[in-house]
C-alpha positions as CSV (number, residue, x, y, z in Angstrom):
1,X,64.0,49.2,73.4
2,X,64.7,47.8,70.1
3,X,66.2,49.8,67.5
4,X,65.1,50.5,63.8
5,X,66.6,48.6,61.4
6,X,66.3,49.0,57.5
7,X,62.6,47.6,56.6
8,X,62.4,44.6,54.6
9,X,59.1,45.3,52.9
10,X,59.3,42.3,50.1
11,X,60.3,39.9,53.1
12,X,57.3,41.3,54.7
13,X,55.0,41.7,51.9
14,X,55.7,37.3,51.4
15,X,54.8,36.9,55.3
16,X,51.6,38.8,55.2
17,X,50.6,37.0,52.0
18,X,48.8,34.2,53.6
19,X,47.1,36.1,56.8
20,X,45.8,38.8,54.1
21,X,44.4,35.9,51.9
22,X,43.0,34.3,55.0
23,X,41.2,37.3,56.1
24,X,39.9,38.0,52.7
25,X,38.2,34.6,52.7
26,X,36.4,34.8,56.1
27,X,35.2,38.4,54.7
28,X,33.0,36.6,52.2
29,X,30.2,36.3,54.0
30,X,27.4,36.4,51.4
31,X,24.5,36.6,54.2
32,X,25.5,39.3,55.9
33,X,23.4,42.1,53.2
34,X,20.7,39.9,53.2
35,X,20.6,39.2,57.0
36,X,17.4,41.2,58.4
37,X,15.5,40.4,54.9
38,X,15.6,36.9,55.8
39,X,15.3,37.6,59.3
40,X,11.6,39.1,59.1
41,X,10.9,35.7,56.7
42,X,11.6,33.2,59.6
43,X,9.3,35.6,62.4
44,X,11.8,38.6,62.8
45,X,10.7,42.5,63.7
46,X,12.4,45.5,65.1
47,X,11.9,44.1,68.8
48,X,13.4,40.8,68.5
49,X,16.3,41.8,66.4
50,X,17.2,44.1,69.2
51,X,17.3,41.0,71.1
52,X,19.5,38.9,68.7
53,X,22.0,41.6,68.8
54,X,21.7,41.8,72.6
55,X,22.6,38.3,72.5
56,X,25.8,37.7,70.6
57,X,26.8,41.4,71.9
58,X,27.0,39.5,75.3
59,X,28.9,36.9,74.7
60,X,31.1,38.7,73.2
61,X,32.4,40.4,76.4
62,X,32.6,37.2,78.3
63,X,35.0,35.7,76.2
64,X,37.6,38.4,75.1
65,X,39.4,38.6,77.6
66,X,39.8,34.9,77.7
67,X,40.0,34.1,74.0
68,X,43.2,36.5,74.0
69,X,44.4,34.7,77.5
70,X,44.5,31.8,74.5
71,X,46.2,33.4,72.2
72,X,49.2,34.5,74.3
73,X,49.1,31.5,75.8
74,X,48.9,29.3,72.9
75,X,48.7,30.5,69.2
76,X,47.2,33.3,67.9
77,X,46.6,32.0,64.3
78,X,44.9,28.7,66.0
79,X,42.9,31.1,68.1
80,X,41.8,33.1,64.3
81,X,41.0,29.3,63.0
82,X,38.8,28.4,65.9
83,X,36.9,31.7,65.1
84,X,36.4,30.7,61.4
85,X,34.9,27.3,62.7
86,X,32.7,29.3,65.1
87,X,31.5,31.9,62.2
88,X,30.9,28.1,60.1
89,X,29.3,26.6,63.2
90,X,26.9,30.0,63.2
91,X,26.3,30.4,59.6
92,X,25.0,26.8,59.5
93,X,22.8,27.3,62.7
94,X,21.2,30.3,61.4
95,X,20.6,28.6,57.2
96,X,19.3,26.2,59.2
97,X,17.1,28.5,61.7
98,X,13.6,28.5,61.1
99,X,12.4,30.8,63.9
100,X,13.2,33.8,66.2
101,X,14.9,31.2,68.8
102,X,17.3,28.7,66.6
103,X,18.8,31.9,65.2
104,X,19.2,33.9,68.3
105,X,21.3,30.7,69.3
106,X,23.2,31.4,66.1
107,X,23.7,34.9,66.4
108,X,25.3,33.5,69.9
109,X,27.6,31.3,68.3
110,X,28.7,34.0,66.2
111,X,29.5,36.2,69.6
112,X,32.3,33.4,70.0
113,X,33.3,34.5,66.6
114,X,33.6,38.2,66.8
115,X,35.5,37.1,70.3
116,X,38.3,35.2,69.0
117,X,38.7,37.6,65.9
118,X,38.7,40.9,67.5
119,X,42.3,42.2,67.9
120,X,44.2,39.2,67.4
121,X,45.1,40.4,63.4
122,X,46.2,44.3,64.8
123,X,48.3,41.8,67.1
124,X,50.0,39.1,64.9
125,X,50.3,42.1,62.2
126,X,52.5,44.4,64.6
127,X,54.6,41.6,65.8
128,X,55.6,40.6,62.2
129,X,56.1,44.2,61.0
130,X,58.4,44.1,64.4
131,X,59.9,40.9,63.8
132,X,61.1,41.7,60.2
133,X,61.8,45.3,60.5
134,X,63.1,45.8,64.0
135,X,60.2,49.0,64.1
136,X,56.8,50.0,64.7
137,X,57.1,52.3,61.8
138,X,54.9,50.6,59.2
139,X,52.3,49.0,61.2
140,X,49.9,51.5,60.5
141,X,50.4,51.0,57.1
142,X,50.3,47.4,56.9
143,X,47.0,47.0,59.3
144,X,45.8,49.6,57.0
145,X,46.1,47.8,53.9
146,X,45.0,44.7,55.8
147,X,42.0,46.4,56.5
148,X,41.2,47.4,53.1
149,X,41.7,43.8,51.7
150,X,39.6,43.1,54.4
151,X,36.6,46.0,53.3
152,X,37.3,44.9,49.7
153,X,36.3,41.4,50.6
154,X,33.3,42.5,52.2
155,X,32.2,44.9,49.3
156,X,32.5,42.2,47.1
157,X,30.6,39.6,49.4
158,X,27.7,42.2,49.7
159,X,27.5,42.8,46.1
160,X,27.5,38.9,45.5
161,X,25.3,37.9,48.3
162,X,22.7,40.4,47.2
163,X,22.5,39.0,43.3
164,X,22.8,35.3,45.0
165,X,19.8,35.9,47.1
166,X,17.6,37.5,44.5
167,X,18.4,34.6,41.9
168,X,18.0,31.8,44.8
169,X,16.8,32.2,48.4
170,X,18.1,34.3,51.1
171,X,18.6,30.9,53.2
172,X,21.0,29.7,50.4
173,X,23.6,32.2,51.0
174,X,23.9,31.3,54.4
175,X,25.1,27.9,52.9
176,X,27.2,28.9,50.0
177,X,29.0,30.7,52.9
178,X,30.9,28.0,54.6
179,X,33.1,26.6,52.5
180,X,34.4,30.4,51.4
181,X,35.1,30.8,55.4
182,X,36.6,27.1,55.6
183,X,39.2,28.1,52.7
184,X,40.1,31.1,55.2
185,X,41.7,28.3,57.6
186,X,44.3,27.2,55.3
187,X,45.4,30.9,54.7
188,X,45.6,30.9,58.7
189,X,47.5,27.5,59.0
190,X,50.1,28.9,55.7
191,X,50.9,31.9,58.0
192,X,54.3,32.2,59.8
193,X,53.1,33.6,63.2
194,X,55.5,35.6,64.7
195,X,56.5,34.5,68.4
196,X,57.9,38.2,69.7
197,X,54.7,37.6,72.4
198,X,56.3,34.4,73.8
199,X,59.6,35.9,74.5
200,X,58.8,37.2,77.9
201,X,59.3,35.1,80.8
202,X,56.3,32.5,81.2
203,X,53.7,33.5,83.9
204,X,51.3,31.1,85.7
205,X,48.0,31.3,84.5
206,X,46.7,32.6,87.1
207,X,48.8,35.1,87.4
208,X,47.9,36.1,83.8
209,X,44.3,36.9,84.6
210,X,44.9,38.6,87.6
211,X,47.3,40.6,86.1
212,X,44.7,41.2,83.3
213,X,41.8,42.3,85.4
214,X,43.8,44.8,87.5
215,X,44.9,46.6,84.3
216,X,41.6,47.0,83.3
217,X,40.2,48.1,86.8
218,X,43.0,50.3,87.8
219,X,44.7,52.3,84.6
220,X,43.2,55.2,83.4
221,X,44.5,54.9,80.0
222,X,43.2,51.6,79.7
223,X,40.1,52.5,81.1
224,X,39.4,55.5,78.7
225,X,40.4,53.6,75.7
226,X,38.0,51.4,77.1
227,X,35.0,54.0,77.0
228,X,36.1,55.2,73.4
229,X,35.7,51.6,72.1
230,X,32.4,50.8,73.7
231,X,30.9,54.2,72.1
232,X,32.4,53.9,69.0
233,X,31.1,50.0,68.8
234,X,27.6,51.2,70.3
235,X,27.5,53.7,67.6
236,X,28.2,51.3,65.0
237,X,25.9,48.5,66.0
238,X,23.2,50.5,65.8
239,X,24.2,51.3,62.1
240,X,24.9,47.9,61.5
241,X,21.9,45.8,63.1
242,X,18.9,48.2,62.7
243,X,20.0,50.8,58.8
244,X,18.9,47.8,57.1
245,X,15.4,47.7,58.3
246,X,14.6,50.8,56.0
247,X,14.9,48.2,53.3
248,X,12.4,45.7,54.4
249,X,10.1,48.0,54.8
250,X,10.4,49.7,51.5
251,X,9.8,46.4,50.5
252,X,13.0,46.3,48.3
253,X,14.3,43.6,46.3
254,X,16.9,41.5,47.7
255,X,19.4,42.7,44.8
256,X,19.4,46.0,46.6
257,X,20.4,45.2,49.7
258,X,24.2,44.4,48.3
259,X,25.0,47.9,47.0
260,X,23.9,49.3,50.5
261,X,25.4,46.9,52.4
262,X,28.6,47.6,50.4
263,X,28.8,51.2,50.5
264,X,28.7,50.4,54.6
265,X,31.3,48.3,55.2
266,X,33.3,50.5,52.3
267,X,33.5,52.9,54.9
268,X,36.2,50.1,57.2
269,X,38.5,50.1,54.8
270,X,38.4,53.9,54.1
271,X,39.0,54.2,57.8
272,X,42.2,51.6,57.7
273,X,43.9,53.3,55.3
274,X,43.2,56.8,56.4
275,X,44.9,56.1,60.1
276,X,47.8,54.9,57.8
277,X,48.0,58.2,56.0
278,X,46.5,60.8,58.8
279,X,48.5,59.5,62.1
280,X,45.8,60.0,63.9
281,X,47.3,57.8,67.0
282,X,49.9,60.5,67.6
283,X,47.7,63.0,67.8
284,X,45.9,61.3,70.2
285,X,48.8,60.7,72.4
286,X,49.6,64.4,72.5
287,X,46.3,65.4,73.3
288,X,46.6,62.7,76.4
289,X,50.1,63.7,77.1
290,X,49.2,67.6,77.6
291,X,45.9,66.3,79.4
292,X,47.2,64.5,82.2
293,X,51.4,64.0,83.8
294,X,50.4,60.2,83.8
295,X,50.4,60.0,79.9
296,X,53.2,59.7,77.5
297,X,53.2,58.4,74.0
298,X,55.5,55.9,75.0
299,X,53.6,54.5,77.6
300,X,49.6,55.3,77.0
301,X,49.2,55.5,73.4
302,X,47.8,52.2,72.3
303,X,48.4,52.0,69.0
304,X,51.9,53.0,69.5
305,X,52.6,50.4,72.1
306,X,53.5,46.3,71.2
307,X,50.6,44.0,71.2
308,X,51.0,42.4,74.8
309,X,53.9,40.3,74.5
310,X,53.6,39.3,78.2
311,X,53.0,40.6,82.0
312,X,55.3,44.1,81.1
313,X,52.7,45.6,78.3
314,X,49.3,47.3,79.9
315,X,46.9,45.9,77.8
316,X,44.2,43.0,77.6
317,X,46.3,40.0,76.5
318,X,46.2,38.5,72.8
319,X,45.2,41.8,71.8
């Protein structure tokens, strides 16, 4: 158990610096508003984008758990860079696509993305608020203003990507992407990673998986959280991949898909710094607490407990 100690918030403001620039950056992506306009250029309708989503929604599953098997194992700011070259790898695939097929293999790619992003700030953000505080106590406040940088970056990409594609091409903002998410690496490589998830004893690597997988298969906890995410994320996708087809066929200018697409992604941000303010994760551990003996907000809540640090913390690894 380690004890609170008084918070160093200008210490820990500095620290942050550099991940909170880096994640600004790789929110620029000026295609995203534009995305299913210049999908239904290259051969795109509602059919087939259901399968492009299927597709990088699948890969994403097979590599989380061992993306964040990486980042415990290796670095978690290394394992955020190699997900900025994946989302440049993708972007370039998909300016380059010309048909249904070469960007389904980019929207792939970009599965390897989302899997070595997901998590992995929450992660490196609790274990520095840890590390310099001695306390949990302001990580919902720090990963909520990291998620409103985050938002803002994304507001400001929509907005941008929408004026760029109306003055230009829809296929050019695909380019004028990657060199916005290359910039991100160097706010990654400038970032002190904390190393609070290396101080427990070293496991083989098989050991690491196995212990992994049973986690998953046999907690409760873990499993529920589980269920919440998946309907949560199937609620969003839906939002995400298929609200902008209203768009195309209102046949609206490309300039209007920004403000849309900004007023969406807004809404993460809002989100971020409302769990800050609301505390909605100890509510949510009550409500588990009174539900079932096997629940305490020391031990089930996830938000509440350390980013896994090792073999002693429940959770999927990295994450």
């Amino acid at each position: 158990m380690i004890k609170p100690r008084a918070a160093a918030p200008r210490t820990l403001t500095r620290r942050l610096l550099p991940l909170q620039v880096g994640v600004a950056l790789q929110g620029l992506i000026l295609w995203v508003p534009i995305e299913k306009l210049f999908m239904t250029q290259i051969g795109f309708d509602a059919a087939s984008v259901g399968v492009m989503a299927a597709a990088y929604a699948a890969v994403v599953p097979l590599l989380e758990v061992p993306s964040g098997i990486l980042a415990d194992r290796w670095s978690r700011s290394r394992v955020m860079i190699l997900g900025c070259v994946a989302l440049m790898i993708s972007t370039l695939i998909g300016g380059l696509s010309q048909n249904v097929l070469g960007y389904v293999i980019a929207a792939m790619v970009l599965g390897i993305y989302f899997a070595f992003s997901s998590g992995t700030v929450d992660s490196v953000v609790y274990d520095t608020v840890l590390e310099e505080t001695g306390s949990n106590e302001l990580y919902e406040t720090w990963i909520g203003r990291v998620r409103a940088v985050e938002s803002a970056a994304f507001v400001l990409s929509s907005l941008a990507g929408g004026v760029l594609a109306q003055y230009t091409s829809t296929r050019f903002t695909y380019f004028a992407t990657i060199p916005l998410v290359g910039l991100a690496i160097i706010g990654f490589l400038r970032f002190q990673e904390p190393r609070l998830h290396q101080a427990a004893e070293r496991v083989t690597l098989r050991s690491h998986v196995a212990l992994t997988f049973r986690t998953m298969i046999t907690s409760r906890a873990v499993l529920r959280v589980l269920f919440l995410v998946a309907a949560a994320g199937l609620l969003t996708q839906a939002v995400f991949e298929f609200g902008p087809l209203w768009l195309v066929e209102l046949a609206a200018p490309a300039v209007l898909y920004g403000p849309y697409w900004a007023a969406l992604v807004s809404t993460l941000g809002v989100g971020g710094l409302l769990v800050g303010k609301l505390h909605l994760e100890l509510k949510l551990c009550s409500h588990w607490s009174w539900r079932s003996s096997e629940f305490t907000p020391a031990s089930s809540c996830t938000m509440r407990c350390p980013p896994p640090s090792g073999p002693a913390c429940p959770q999927a690894p990295g994450r």
